[in-house]
VOBA-1610 file (N, C-alpha, C; in pm, whole numbers, padded with zeros to 5 digits, always signed):
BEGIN
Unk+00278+00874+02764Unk+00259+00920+02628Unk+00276+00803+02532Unk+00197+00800+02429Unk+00215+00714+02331Unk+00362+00658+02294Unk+00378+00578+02197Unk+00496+00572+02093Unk+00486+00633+01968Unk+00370+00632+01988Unk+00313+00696+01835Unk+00177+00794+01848Unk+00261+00883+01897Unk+00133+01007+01917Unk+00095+01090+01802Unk+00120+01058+01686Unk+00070+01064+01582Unk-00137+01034+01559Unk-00142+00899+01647Unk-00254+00843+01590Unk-00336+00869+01705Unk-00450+00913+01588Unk-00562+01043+01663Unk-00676+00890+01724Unk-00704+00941+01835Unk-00778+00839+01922Unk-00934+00863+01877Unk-01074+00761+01905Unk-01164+00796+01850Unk-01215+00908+01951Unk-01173+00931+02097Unk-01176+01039+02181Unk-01207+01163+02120Unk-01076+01180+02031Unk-01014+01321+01998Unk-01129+01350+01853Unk-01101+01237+01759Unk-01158+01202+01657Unk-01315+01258+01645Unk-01383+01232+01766Unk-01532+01273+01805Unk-01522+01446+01772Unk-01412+01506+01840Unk-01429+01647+01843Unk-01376+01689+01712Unk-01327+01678+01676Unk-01250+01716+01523Unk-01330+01646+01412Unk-01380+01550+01404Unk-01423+01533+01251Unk-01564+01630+01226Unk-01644+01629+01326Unk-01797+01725+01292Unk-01718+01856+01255Unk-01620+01895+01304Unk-01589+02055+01275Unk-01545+02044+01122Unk-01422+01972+01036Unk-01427+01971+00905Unk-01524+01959+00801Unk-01483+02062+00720Unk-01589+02081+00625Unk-01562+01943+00508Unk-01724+01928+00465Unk-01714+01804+00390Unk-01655+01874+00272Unk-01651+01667+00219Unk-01537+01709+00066Unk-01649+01735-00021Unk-01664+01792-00144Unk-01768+01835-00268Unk-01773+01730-00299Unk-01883+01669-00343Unk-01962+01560-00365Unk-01907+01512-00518Unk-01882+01627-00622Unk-01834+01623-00778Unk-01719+01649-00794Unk-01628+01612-00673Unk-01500+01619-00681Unk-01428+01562-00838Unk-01345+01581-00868Unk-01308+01513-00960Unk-01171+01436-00900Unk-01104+01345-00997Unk-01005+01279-00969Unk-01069+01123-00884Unk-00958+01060-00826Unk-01001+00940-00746Unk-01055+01019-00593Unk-01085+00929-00535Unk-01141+00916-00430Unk-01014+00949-00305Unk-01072+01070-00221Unk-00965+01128-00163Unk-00969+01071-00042Unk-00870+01077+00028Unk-00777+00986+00137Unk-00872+01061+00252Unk-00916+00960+00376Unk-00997+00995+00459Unk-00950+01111+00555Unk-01008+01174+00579Unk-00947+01284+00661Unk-00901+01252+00780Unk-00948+01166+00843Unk-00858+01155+00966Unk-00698+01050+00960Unk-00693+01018+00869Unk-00584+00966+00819Unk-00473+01107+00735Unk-00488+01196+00723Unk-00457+01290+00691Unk-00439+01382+00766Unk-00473+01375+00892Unk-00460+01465+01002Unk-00376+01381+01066Unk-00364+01234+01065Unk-00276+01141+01137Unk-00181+01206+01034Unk-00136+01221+00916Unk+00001+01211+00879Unk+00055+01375+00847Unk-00030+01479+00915Unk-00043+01593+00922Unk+00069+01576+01058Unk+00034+01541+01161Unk+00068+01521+01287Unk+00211+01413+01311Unk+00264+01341+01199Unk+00326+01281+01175Unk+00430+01362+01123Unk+00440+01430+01008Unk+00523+01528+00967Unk+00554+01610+01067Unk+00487+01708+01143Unk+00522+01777+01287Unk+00620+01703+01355Unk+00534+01604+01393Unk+00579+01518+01539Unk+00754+01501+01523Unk+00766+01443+01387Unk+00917+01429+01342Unk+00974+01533+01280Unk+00915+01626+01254Unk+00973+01770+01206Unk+01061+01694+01108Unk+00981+01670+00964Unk+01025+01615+00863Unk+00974+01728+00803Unk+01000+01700+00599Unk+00972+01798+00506Unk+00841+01687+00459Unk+00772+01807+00431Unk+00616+01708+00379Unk+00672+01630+00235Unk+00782+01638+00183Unk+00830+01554+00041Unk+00846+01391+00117Unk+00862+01455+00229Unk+00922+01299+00338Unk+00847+01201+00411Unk+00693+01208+00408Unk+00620+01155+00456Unk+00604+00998+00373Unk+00637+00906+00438Unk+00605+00818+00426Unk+00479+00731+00348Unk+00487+00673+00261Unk+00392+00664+00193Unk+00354+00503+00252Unk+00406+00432+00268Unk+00362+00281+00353Unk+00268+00352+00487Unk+00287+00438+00544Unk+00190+00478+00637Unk+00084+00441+00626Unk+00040+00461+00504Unk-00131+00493+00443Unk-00173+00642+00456Unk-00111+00759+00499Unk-00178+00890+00532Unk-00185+00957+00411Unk-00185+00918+00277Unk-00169+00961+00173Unk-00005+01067+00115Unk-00031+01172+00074Unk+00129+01164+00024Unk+00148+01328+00118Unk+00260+01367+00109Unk+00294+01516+00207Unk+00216+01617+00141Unk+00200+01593+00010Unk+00097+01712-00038Unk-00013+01696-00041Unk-00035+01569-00008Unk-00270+01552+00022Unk-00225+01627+00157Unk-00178+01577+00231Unk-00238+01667+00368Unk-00188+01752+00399Unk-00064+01819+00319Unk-00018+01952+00327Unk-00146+02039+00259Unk-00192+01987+00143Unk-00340+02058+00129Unk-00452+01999+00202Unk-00486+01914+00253Unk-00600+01920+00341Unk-00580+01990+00484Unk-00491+02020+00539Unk-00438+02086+00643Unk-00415+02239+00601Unk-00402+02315+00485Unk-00431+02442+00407Unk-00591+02479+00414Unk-00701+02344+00357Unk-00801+02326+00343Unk-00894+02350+00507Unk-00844+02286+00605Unk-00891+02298+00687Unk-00866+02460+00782Unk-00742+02444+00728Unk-00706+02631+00844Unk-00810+02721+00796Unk-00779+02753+00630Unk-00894+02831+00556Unk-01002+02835+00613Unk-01088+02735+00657Unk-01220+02672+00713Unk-01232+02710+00872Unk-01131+02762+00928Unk-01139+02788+01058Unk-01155+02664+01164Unk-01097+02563+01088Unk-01126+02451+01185Unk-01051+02412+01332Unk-00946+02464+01291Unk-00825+02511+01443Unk-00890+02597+01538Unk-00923+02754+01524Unk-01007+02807+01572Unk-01134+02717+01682Unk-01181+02687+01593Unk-01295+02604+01655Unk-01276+02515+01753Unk-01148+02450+01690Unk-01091+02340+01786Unk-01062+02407+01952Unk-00966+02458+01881Unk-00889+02549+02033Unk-00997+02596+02170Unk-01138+02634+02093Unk-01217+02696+02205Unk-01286+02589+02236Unk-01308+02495+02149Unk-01423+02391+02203Unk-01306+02294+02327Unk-01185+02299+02283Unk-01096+02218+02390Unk-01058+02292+02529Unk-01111+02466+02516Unk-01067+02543+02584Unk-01166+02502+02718Unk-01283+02514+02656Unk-01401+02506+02732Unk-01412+02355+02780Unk-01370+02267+02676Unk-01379+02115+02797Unk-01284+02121+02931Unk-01193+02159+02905Unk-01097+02186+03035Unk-01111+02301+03098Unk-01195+02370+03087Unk-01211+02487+03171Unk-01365+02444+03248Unk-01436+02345+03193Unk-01532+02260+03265Unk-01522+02181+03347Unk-01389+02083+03318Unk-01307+01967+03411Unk-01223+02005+03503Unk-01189+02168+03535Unk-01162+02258+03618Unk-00987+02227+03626Unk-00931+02202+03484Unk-00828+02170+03442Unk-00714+02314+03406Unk-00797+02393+03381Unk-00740+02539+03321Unk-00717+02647+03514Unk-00581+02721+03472Unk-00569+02786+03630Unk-00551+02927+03510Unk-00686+02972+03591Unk-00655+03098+03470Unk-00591+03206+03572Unk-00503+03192+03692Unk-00420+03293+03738Unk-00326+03298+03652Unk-00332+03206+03576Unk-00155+03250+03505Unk-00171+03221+03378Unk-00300+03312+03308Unk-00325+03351+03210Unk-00292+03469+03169Unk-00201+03468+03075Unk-00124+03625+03007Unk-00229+03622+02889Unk-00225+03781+02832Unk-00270+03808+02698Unk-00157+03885+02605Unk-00136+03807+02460Unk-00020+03846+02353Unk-00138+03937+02309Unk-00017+04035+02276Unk-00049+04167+02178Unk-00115+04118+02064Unk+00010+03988+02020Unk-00072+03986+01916Unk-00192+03975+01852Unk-00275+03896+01963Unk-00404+03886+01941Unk-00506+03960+01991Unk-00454+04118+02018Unk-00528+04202+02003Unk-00573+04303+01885Unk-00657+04379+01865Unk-00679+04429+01755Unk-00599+04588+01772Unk-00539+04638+01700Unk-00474+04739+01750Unk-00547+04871+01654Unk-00629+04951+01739Unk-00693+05065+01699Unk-00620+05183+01612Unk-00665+05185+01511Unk-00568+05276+01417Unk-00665+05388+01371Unk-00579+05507+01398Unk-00634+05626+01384Unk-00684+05726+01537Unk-00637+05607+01647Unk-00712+05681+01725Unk-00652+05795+01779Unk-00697+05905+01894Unk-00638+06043+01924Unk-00521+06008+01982Unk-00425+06126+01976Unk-00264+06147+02006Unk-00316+06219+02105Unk-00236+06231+02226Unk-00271+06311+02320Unk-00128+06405+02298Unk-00177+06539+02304Unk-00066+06662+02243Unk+00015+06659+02124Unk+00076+06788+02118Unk+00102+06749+01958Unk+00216+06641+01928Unk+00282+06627+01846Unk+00383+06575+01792Unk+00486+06668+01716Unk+00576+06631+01694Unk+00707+06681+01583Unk+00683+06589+01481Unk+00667+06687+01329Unk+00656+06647+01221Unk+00753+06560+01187Unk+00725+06396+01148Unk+00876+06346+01079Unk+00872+06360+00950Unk+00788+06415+00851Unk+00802+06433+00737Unk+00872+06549+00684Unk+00945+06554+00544Unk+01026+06693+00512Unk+00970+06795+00510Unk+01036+06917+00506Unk+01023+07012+00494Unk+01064+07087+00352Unk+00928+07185+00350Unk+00941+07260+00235Unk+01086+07315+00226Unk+01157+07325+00087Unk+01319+07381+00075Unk+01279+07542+00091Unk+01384+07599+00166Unk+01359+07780+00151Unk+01407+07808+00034Unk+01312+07906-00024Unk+01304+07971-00132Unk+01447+08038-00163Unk+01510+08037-00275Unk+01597+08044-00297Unk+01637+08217-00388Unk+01478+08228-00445Unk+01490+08334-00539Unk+01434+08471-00462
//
């Protein structure tokens, strides 16, 4: 493993930059910090499980809040998503993946609402008060 597994190889770089969405052409302000330098200091903050106020600015990855928002910018965009299956499928090509000991989380199932109860139930809601008069 690296010393600095922070810094994204042009390997990795190939698969991840076509998936981010470009920056708007009429951006305003200066000229924004390259994205893969922003994903380097995205991965930098993790790696050291620092506070994004703490990112290093001699790095060059711009400041904890460029890529705390370009890393906002990119989730929005579904770019993780994308990632995950396109990496799923290179290693499930390179015959790298043992899908015997593939589980599925609930969570990422869709959970059907409304569908039939089989027999009745007991009401948990109150009950009308008996009439008193």
């Amino acid at each position: 493993m690296s010393t600095r597994p922070w810094i994204v190889d042009d390997e990795l770089w190939a698969l991840i930059g076509p998936l981010l969405p470009p920056w708007p052409e009429k951006a305003p302000g200066p000229q924004p910090v390259a994205d893969r330098l922003c994903l380097q200091g995205v991965l930098y903050v993790l790696h050291n499980d620092i506070a994004w106020q703490l990112l290093p600015p001699e790095l060059g990855f711009g400041s904890g809040q460029t890529c705390w928002r370009r890393l906002d910018r990119w989730q929005q965009a579904g770019v993780f998503e994308q990632l995950h299956c396109i990496l799923l499928a290179e290693l499930n090509a390179a015959g790298e993946l043992d899908w015997s000991r593939a589980c599925v989380d609930g969570s990422h199932i869709r959970a059907k609402k409304g569908a039939p109860t089989r027999g009745r139930r007991r009401s948990t809601g109150g009950r009308r008060a008996v009439n008193t008069i």
